[in-house]
N, C-alpha and C positions, 0 to 999 in steps of 0.2 A: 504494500500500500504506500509508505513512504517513496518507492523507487532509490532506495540505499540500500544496499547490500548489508546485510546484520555487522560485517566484519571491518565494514569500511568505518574509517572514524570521522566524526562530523566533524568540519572544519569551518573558520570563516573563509574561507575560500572558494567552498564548495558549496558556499549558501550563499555567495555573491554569485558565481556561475549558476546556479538553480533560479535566482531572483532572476538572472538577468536575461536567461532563456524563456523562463515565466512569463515576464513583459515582452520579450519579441512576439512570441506564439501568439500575442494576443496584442499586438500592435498597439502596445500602451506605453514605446518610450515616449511617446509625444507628450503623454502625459506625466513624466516622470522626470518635472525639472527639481532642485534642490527644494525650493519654495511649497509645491504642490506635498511630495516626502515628507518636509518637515512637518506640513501639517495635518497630514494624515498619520506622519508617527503621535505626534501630540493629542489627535484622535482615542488612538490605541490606546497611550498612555493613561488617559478618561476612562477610558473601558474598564482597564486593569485597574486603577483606583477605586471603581465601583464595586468593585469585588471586594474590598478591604474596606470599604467606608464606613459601614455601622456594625463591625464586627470588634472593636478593641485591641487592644493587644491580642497579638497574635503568637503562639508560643512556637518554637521551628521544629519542624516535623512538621506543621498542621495536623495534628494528634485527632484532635475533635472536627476534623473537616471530610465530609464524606466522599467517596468518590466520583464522584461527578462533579462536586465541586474543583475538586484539583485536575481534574481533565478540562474545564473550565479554565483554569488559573495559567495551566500551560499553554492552553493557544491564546491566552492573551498576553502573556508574555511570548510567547512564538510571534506573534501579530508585532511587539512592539522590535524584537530583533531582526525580524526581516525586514520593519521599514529603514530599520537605521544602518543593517548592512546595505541596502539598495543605495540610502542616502551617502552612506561614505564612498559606495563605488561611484557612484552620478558626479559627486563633488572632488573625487580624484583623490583619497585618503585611504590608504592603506590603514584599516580601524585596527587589527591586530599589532600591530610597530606603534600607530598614536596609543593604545589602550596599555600598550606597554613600559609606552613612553613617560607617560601620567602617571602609573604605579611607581617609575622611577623618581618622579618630580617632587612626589606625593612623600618618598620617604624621606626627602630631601628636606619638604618644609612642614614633617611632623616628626623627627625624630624620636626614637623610643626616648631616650633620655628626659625628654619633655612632652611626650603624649601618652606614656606607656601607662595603660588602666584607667583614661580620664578621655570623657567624652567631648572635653575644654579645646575646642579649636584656635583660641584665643593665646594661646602657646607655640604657636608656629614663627617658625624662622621668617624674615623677609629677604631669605634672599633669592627666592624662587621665581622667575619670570610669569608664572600665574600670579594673577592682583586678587584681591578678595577686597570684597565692597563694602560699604560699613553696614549693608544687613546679612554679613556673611558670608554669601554665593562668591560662587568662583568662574574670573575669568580670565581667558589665554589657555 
């Protein structure tokens, strides 16, 4: 049903070339500028928030979540990956190297010495070429 072989291992790579044969078959690069992407991932992103909205905390496993709800959870986080593989192929980003890159930057401007066991992002280095805003959010 997927059309992946059980043994083959799922890649970003291999879900950018499936996106990308996806939208040809079905003569939809026309519609698949950065713009359009982004806001049908932010769509998704809605979807899969709804999922979580009047539930509380949530404990990891989702222990108390039946199965259909987590068949549920998965395509809509499936939904929000494939629009943002599509987006980083469309927009020319190799997301695997950026996503790598970030983890790198990341440990740069929270080092254990000053983040280790505290949720306090207010301890970070400035010396990382990401800026962070005065309501937190990160950009670069």
């Amino acid at each position: 049903m997927t059309g992946v072989p059980e043994a083959e291992p799922v890649t970003l790579d291999l879900l950018k070339k499936k996106m990308a044969e996806f939208a040809k078959e079905r003569d939809w690069d026309q519609f698949h500028s950065p713009r359009n992407l982004l806001l049908a991932l932010v769509g998704e992103v809605g979807e899969l928030s709804e999922i979580f909205q009047w539930k509380g905390e949530v404990p990891k496993g989702l222990p108390d979540w039946k199965d259909e709800e987590k068949v549920h959870l998965g395509e809509e986080l499936s939904d929000v990956l494939l629009y943002l593989v599509r987006l980083s192929d469309i927009c020319g980003i190799d997301l695997g190297k950026a996503a790598l890159r970030k983890v790198e930057l990341n440990a740069i401007k929270y080092p254990l010495t000053l983040c280790n066991g505290t949720a306090n992002q207010q301890n970070h280095t400035t010396t990382s070429p990401t800026t962070t805003t005065n309501n937190g959010s990160e950009s670069g």
